[in-house]
DRENDREN-674461 format. One record per residue (C-alpha): residue number from 1; residue in one letter; x, y, z. Coordinates in steps of 0.02 Angstrom, whole numbers, m for minus. Example, Ala and Ser with C-alpha at 12.3 -4.5 7.8 and 13.67 -1.06 7.14 Angstrom:
2
{1,a,{615,m225,390}}
{2,s,{684,m53,357}}
END
This chain:
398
{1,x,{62,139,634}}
{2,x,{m72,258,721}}
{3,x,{m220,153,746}}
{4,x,{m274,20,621}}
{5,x,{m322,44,453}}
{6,x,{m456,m63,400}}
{7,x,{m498,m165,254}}
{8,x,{m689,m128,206}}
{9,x,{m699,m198,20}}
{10,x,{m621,m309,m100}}
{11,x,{m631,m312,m290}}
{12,x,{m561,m441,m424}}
{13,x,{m574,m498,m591}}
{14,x,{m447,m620,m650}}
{15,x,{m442,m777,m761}}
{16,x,{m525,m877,m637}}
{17,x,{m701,m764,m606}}
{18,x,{m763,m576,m637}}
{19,x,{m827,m572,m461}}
{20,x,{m786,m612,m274}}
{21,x,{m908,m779,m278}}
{22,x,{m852,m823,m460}}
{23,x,{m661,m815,m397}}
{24,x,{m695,m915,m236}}
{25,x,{m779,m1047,m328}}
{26,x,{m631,m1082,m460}}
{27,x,{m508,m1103,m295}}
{28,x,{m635,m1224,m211}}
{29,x,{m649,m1314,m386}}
{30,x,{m486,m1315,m425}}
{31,x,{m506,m1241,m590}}
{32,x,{m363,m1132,m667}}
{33,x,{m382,m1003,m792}}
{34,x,{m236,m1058,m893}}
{35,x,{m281,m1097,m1080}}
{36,x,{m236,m1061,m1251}}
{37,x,{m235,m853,m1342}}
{38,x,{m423,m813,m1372}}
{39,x,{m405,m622,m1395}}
{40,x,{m251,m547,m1400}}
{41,x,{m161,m553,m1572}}
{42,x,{m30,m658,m1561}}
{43,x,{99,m777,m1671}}
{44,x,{110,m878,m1498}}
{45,x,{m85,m903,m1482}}
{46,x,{m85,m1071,m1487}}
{47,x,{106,m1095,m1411}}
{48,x,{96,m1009,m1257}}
{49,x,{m52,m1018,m1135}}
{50,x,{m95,m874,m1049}}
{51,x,{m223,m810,m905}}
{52,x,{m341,m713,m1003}}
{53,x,{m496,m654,m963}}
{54,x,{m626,m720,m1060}}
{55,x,{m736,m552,m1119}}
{56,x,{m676,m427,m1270}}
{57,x,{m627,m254,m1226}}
{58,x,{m827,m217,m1312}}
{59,x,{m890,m356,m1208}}
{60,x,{m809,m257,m1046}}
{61,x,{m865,m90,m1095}}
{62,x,{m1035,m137,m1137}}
{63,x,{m1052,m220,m936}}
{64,x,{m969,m66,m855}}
{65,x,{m1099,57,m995}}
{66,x,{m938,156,m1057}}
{67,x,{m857,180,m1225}}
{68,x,{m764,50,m1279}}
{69,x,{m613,150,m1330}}
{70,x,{m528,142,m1153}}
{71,x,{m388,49,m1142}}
{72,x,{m418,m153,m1069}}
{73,x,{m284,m105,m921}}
{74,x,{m417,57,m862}}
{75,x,{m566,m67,m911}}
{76,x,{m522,m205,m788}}
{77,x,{m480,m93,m664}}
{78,x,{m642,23,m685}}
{79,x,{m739,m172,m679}}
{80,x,{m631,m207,m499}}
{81,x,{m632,m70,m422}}
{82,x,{m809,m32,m431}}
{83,x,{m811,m205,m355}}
{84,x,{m719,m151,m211}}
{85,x,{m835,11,m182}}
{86,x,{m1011,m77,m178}}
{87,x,{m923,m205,m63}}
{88,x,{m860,m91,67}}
{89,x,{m1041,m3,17}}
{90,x,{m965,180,75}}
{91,x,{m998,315,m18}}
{92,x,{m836,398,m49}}
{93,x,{m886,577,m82}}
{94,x,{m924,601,94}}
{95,x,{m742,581,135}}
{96,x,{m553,611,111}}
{97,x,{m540,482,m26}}
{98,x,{m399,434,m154}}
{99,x,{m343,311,m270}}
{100,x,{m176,214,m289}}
{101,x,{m171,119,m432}}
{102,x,{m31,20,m482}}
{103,x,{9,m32,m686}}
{104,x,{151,m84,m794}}
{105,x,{66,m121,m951}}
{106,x,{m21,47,m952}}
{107,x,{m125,94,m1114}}
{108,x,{4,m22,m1215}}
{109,x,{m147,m139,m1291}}
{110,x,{m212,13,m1412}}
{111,x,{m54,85,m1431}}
{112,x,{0,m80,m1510}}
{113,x,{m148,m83,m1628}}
{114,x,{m115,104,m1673}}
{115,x,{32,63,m1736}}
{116,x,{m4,m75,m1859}}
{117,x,{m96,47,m1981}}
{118,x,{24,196,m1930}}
{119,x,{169,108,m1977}}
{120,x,{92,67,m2138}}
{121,x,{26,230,m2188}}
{122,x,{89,379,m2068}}
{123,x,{m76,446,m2112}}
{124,x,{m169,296,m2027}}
{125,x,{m231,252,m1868}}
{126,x,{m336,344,m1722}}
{127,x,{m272,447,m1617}}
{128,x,{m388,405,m1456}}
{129,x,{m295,246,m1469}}
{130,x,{m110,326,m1414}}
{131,x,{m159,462,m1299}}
{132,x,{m185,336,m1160}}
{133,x,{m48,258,m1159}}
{134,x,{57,318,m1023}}
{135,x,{15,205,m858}}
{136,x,{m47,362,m765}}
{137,x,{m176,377,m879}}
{138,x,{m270,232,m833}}
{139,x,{m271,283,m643}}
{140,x,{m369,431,m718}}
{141,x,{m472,363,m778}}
{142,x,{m544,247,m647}}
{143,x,{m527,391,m549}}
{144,x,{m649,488,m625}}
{145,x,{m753,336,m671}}
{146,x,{m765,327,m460}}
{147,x,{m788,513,m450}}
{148,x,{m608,522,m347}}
{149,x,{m503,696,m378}}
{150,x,{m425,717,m198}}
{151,x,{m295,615,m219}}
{152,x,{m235,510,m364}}
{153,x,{m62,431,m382}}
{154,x,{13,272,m507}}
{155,x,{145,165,m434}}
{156,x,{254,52,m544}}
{157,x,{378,m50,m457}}
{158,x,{343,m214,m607}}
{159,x,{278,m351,m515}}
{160,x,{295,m284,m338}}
{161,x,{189,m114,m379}}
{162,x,{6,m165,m317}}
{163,x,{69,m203,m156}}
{164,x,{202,m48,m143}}
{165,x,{15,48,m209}}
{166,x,{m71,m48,m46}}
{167,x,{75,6,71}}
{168,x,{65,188,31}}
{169,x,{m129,191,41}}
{170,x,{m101,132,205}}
{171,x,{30,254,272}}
{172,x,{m95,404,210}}
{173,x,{m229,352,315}}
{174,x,{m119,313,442}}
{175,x,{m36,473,453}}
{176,x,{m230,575,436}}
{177,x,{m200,635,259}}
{178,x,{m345,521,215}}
{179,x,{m477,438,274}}
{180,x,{m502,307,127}}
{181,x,{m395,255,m20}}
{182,x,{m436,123,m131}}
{183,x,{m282,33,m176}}
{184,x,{m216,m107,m308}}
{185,x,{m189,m141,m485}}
{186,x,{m225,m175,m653}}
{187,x,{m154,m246,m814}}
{188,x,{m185,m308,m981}}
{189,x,{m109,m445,m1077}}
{190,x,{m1,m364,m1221}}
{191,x,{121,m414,m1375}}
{192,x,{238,m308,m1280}}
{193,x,{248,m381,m1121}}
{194,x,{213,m559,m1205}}
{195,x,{360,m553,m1323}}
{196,x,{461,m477,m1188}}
{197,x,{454,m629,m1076}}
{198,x,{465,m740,m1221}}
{199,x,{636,m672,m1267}}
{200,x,{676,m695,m1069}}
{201,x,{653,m883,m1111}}
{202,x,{538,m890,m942}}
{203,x,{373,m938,m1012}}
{204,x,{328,m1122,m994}}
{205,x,{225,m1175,m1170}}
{206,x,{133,m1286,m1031}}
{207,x,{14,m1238,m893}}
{208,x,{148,m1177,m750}}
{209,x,{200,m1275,m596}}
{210,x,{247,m1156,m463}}
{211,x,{357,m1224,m338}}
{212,x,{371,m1402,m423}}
{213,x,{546,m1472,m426}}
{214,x,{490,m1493,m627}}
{215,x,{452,m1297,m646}}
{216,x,{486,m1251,m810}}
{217,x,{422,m1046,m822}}
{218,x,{279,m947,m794}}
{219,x,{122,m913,m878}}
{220,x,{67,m729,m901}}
{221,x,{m90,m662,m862}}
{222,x,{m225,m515,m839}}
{223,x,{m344,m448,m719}}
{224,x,{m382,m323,m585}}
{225,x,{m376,m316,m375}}
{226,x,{m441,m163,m290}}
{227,x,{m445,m149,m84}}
{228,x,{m549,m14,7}}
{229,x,{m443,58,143}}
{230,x,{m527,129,291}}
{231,x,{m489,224,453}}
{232,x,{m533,187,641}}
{233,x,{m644,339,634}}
{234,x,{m743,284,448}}
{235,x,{m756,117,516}}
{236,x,{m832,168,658}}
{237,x,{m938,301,598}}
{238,x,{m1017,198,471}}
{239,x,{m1042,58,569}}
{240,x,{m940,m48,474}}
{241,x,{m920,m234,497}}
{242,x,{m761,m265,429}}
{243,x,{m634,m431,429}}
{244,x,{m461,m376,420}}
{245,x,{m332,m254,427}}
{246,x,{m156,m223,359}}
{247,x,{m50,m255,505}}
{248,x,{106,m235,422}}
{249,x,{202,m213,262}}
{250,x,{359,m205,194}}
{251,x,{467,m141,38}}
{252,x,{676,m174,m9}}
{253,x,{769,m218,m144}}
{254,x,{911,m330,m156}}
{255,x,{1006,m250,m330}}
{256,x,{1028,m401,m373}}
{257,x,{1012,m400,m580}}
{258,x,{895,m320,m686}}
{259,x,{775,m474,m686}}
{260,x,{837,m605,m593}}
{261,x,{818,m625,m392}}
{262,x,{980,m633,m292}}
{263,x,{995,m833,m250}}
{264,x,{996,m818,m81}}
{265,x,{853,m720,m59}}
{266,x,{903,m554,15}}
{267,x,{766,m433,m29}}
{268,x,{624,m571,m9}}
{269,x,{695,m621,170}}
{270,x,{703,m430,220}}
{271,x,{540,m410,156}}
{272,x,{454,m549,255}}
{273,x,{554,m523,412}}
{274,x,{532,m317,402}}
{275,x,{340,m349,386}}
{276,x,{326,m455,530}}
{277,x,{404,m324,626}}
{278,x,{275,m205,609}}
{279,x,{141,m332,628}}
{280,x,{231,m366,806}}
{281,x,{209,m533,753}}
{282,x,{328,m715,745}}
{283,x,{351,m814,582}}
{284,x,{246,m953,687}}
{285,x,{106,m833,707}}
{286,x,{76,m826,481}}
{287,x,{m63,m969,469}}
{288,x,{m28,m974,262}}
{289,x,{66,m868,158}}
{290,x,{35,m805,m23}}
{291,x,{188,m846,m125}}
{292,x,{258,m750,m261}}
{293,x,{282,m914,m353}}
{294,x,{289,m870,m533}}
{295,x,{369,m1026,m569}}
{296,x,{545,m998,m641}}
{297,x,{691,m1084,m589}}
{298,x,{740,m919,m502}}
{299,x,{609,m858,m444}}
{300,x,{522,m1010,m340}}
{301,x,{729,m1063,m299}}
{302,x,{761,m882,m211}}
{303,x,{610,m852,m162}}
{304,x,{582,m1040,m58}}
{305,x,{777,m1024,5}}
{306,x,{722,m856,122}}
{307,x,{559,m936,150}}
{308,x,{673,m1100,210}}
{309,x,{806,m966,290}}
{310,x,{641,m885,408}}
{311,x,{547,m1038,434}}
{312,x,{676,m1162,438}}
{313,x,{585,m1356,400}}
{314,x,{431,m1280,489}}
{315,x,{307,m1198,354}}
{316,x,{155,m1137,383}}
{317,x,{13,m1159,248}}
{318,x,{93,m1063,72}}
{319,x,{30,m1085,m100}}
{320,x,{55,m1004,m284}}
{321,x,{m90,m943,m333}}
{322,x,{0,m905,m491}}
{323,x,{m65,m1060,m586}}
{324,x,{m255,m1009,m572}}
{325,x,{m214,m849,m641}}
{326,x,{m52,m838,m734}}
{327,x,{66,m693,m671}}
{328,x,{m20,m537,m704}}
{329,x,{125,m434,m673}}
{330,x,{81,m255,m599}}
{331,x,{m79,m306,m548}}
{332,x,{m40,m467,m472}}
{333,x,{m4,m411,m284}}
{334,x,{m184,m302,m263}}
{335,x,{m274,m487,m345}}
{336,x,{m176,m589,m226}}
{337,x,{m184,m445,m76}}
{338,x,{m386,m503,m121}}
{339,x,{m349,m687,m124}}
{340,x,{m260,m667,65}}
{341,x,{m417,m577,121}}
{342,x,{m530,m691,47}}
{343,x,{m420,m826,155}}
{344,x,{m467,m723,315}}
{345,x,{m663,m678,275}}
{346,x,{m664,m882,223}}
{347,x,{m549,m944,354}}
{348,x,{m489,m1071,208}}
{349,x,{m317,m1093,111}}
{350,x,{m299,m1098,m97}}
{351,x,{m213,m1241,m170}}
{352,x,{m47,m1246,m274}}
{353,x,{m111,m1325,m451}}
{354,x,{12,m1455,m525}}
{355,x,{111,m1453,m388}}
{356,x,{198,m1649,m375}}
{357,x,{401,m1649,m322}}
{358,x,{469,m1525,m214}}
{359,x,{622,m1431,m238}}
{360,x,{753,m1544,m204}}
{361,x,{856,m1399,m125}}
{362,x,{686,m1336,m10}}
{363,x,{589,m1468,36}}
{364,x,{474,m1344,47}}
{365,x,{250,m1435,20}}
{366,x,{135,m1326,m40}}
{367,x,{m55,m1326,m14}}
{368,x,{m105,m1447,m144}}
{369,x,{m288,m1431,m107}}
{370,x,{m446,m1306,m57}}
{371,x,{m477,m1308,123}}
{372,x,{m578,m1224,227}}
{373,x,{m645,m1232,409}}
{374,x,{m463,m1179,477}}
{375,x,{m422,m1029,588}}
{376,x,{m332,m920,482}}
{377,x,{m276,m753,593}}
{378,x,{m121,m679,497}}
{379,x,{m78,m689,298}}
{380,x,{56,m634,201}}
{381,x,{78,m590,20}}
{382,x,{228,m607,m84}}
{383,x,{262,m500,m228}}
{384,x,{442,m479,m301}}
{385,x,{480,m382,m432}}
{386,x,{620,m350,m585}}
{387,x,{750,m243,m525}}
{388,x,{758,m339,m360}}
{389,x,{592,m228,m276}}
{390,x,{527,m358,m154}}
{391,x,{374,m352,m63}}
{392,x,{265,m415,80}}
{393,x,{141,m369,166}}
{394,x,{35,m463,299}}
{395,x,{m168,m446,311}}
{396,x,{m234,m504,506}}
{397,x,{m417,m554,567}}
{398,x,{m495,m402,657}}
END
């Protein structure tokens, strides 16, 4: 890459906090967001525990002064990436700015409602409530809520998208098409995606245990992470102070199966070891890395055997942060690309929750606890989708 491209802001609202401090305080507590259906309208609510965040869709609206008709997907985004702006404090209209926002869920949470009265009576329901439903939609809309109309794009690669949305926000900058982008993802909890990985049998009915030997599923979740994304030239201009920048990134796919990741690994080995290649860096040089970690017997088994197959018996520092926040699919790599830059501006490490017997096959220890007062130079994040679209992508101390 032509010069660096600089991370100026960070934005997040998850399970586990609605701001920056909130967020860092759960990880230093130890306290997960998993807990029992408050809000969505479920037939699992009290079966499956979930990451949700805490406020109504009125509750949201009424913080971020908006009409409470949006969809939750554009709401938490709007709430994060706002976030992200007022911490990289730029103001955007005096530059080549865009937005990259990655979604699966999309506008499905009022399409879903819709529907119950339409089905009923074709002559039923609101309109407004369908019309965002499409996941570019909600990339509009915190668009326009930041006042962004250069450039605007959706990426949707499942649970791999936020960092493919990161990537690309980074190669426009880098190649002078732009001089800031911000960049992650948002999603909603749903009855969609909810029933959908219920009928996957992957959920665990328990608070999840990522990487535990005992691993029984994942948990789903919600939430937002936006990144600011800044050039040599903004950086300098404004005098900015910033912490880290992308140093390298990383996108394959190993074709695997339509949800499952090839045993071996192939796509999240290629990922890992093609990121480190642009970073111009060695496995040894990663001081902790993110996991994917959803916590399947799949997921955790592939994913650990390529970690295993690059590191050998000789980890560095890696953790799930999955069982703070549940998986929240789409938006999951631009809250954990947050949580890996939060590791940097903190020079600390987030623990694995529930984490007690490795994986017989791996051998692999995760961080079990907070800690901070480390020297953390280089992190990468993990985020693997369906489909086999595997992703990493490495944040370094400036």
């Amino acid at each position: 890459m032509k010069g660096r491209v600089h991370v100026a802001g960070i934005g997040v609202i998850s399970a586990i906090g609605t701001s920056i401090p909130e967020t860092l305080a759960s990880f230093e507590s130890q306290s997960s967001g998993i807990r029992n259906i408050t809000l969505l309208d479920s037939i699992h609510h009290d079966v499956l525990p979930v990451g949700e965040i805490a406020w109504s869709n009125e509750e949201l609206a009424d913080r971020l002064s908006i009409e409470p008709y949006v969809t939750r997907t554009a709401l938490l985004g709007i709430y994060a990436a706002r976030e992200a702006v007022n911490d990289a404090g730029i103001d955007l209209r005096k530059w080549r700015a865009g937005l990259i926002s990655a979604t699966t869920v999309g506008g499905m949470d009022k399409t879903e409602g819709f529907f119950i009265d339409f089905l009923k009576n074709s002559g039923s329901g609101r309109l407004r409530n369908v019309v965002n439903h499409e996941c570019g939609r909600s990339t509009e809309i915190i668009a326009d809520d930041l006042g962004l109309d250069r450039f605007i794009s959706t990426v949707n690669t499942a649970c791999s998208s936020s960092v493919n949305a990161i990537a690309l926000g980074v190669r426009l900058i880098a190649h002078g098409m732009l001089d800031i982008v911000v960049a992650g993802g948002t999603d909603s909890l749903s009855k969609f995606t909810l029933n959908g990985f219920n009928s996957l049998m992957i959920l665990d009915n328990k608070p999840c245990r990522p990487f535990d030997a005992n691993r029984n599923g994942l948990n789903l979740g919600e939430g937002a992470g936006f990144v600011v994304l800044v050039s040599d030239r903004v950086k300098h201009t404004c005098g900015l102070r910033t912490e880290s920048f992308v140093s390298g990134f990383a996108n394959t796919n190993d074709a695997f199966h339509q949800t499952a990741s090839s045993p071996e690994g192939r796509g999240s080995f290629g990922a890992m070891q093609q990121a480190l290649a642009m970073s111009r860096i060695k496995p040894g040089d990663i001081d902790y890395i993110n996991l994917h970690g959803t916590g399947t017997l799949n997921n955790d088994l592939s994913e650990g055997t390529a970690v295993k197959r690059l590191y050998g018996d000789h980890f560095p520092r890696l953790s799930s942060t999955k069982a703070f926040t549940g998986h929240t699919l789409g938006a999951s790599g631009g809250i954990e690309a947050v949580f890996s830059i939060l590791a940097i501006r903190n020079q600390c490490v987030l623990p694995n929750l529930r984490f007690e017997n490795p994986i017989p096959e791996l051998g692999i220890q995760p961080q079990v606890r907070y800690e901070s007062g480390l020297e953390i130079v280089h992190v990468m994040s993990n985020s693997f989708g369906f489909g086999g679209n595997c992703s990493s992508i490495i944040f370094s101390k400036e």
